[in-house]
C-alpha positions in Angstrom: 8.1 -24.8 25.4 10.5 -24.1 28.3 10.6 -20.2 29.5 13.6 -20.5 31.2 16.4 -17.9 31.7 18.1 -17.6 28.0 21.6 -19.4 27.5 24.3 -17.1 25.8 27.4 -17.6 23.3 29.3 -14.8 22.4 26.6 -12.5 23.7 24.2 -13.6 21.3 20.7 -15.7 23.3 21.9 -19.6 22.2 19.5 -22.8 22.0 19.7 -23.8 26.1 20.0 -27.8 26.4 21.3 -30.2 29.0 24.3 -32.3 28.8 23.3 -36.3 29.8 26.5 -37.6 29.0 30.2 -36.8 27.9 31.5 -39.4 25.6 34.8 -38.3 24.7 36.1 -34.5 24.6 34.6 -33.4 21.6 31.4 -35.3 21.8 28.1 -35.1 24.1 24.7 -36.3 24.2 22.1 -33.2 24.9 18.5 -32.9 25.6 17.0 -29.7 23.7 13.5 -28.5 24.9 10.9 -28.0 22.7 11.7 -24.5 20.6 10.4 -22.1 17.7 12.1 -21.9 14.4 11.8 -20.0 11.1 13.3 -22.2 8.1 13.7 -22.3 4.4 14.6 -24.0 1.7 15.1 -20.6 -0.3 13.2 -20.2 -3.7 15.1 -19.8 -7.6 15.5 -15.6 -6.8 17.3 -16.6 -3.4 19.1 -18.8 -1.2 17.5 -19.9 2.1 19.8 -17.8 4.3 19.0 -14.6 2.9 15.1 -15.5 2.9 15.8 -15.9 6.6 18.1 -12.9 7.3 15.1 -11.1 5.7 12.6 -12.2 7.8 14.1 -11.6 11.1 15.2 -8.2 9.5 11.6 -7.5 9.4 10.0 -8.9 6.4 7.0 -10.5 8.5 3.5 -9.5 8.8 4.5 -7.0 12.0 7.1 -5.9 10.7 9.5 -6.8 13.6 13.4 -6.6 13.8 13.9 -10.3 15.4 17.2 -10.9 17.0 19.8 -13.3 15.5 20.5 -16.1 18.1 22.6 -19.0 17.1 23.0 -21.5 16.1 21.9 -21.8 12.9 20.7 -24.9 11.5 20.9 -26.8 8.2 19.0 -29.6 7.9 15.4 -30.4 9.4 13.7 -32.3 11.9 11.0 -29.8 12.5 7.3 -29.7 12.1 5.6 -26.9 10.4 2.7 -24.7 12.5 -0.5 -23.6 11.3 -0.3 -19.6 10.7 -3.8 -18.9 12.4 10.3 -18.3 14.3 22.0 -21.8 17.4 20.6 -22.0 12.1 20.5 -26.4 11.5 20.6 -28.3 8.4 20.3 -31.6 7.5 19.8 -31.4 3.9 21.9 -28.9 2.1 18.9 -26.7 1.1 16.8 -26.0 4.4 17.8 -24.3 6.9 16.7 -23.0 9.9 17.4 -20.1 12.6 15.5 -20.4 15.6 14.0 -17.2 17.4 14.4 -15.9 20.7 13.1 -17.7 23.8 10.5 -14.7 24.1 8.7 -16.2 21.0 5.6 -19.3 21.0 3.7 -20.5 17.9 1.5 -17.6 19.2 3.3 -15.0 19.4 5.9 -15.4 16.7 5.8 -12.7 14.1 4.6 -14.8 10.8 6.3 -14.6 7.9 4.8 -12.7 4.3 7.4 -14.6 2.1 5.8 -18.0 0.9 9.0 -19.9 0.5 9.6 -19.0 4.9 7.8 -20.9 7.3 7.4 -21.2 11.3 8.4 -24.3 12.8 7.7 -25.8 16.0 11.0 -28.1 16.6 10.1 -30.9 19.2 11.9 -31.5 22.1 14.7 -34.1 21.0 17.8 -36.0 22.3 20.7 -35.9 20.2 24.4 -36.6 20.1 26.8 -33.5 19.1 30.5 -33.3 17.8 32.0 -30.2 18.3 35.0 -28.7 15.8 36.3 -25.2 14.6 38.1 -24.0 11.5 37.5 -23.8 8.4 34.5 -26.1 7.4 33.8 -27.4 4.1 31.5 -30.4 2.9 34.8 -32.5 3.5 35.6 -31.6 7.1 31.2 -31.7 7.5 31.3 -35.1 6.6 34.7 -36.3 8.5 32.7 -34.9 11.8 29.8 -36.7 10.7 31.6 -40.3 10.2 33.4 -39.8 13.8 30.5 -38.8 15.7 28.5 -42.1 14.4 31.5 -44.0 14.9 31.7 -42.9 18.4 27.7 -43.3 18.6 28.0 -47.0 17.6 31.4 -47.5 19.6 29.3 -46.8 22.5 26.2 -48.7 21.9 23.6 -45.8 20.9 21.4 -45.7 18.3 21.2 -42.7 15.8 17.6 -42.2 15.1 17.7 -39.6 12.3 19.5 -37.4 9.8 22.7 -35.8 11.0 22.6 -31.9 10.8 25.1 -29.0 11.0 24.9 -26.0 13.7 26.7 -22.8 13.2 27.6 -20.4 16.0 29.2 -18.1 14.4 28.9 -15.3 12.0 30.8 -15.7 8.4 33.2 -12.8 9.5 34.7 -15.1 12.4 38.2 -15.9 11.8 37.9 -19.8 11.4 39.5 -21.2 14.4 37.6 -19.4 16.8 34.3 -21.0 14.8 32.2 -23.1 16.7 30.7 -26.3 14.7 28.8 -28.9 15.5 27.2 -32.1 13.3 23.9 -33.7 15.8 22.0 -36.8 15.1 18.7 -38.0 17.3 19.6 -40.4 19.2 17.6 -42.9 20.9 18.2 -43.7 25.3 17.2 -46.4 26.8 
């Protein structure tokens, strides 16, 4: 995992990545590094996000207040760590938040609740579309057909599940929200 100096949106440490190439105004495609994670799929007492909130609130095994970075994820392309933590989505029922660039699978604080569960996320290449406002599942999915359109317009290859990235916090007004829907996308 990179240790490089943190990126920032809104004051708030953001998931650093590198832009390869600009495709149109609203659409990029990024290199992330590797990066740690904390995700969910919530349990029948809870949704995901408040399993999450409740971990970096300090339900772990230390104890430890984690900071909220963004975005947040909903969906999942990560892979799950032994316990010897931008949220993302990709299905409607995980999500993830990913932890501060301070953290490593080793030095994560590990979580007690058994529906919450470090994740390493591999380093990935993906293609992003970026929108504000409001956001429901029908504005989720118009981002989602334009961004493939765009990706198959131009010749790339999605490689994956699409996934939404929030930036903000629910008590931004809409249009100064930051969205995104990603796909993996394969280079040549």
């Amino acid at each position: 995992m990179s240790h490089a100096e943190p990126s920032y949106y809104k004051d708030t440490e953001t998931l650093s990545y590198a832009v390869i190439e600009t495709l149109s105004d609203d659409t990029e495609i990024r290199h992330y590094e590797a990066s740690m994670a904390v995700e969910s799929s919530g349990n029948q007492d809870t949704g995901a996000f408040r399993l999450l909130f409740n971990y970096i609130s300090g339900e772990n095994k230390t104890n430890t207040d984690v900071s909220m970075t963004s975005p947040v994820e909903v969906g999942n392309n990560a892979t799950k760590i032994s316990m010897t933590s931008p949220v993302e989505m990709s299905s409607p029922d995980k999500m993830m938040f990913f932890l501060p660039s301070k953290y490593s699978a080793e030095n994560a604080p590990v979580p007690t609740h058994e529906d919450v569960s470090l994740v390493t996320v591999p380093a990935r290449t993906v293609a992003a579309i970026r929108y504000s406002g409001l956001n429901g599942d029908d504005k989720k999915e118009e981002f989602k057909n334009k961004l493939l359109k765009t990706l198959s317009d131009n010749n790339i290859k999605a490689v994956g599940a699409p996934s939404y990235m929030g930036y903000d916090s629910p008590f931004t007004l809409p249009w100064n929200k930051r969205h995104e829907i990603i796909v993996p996308v394969e280079i040549k």
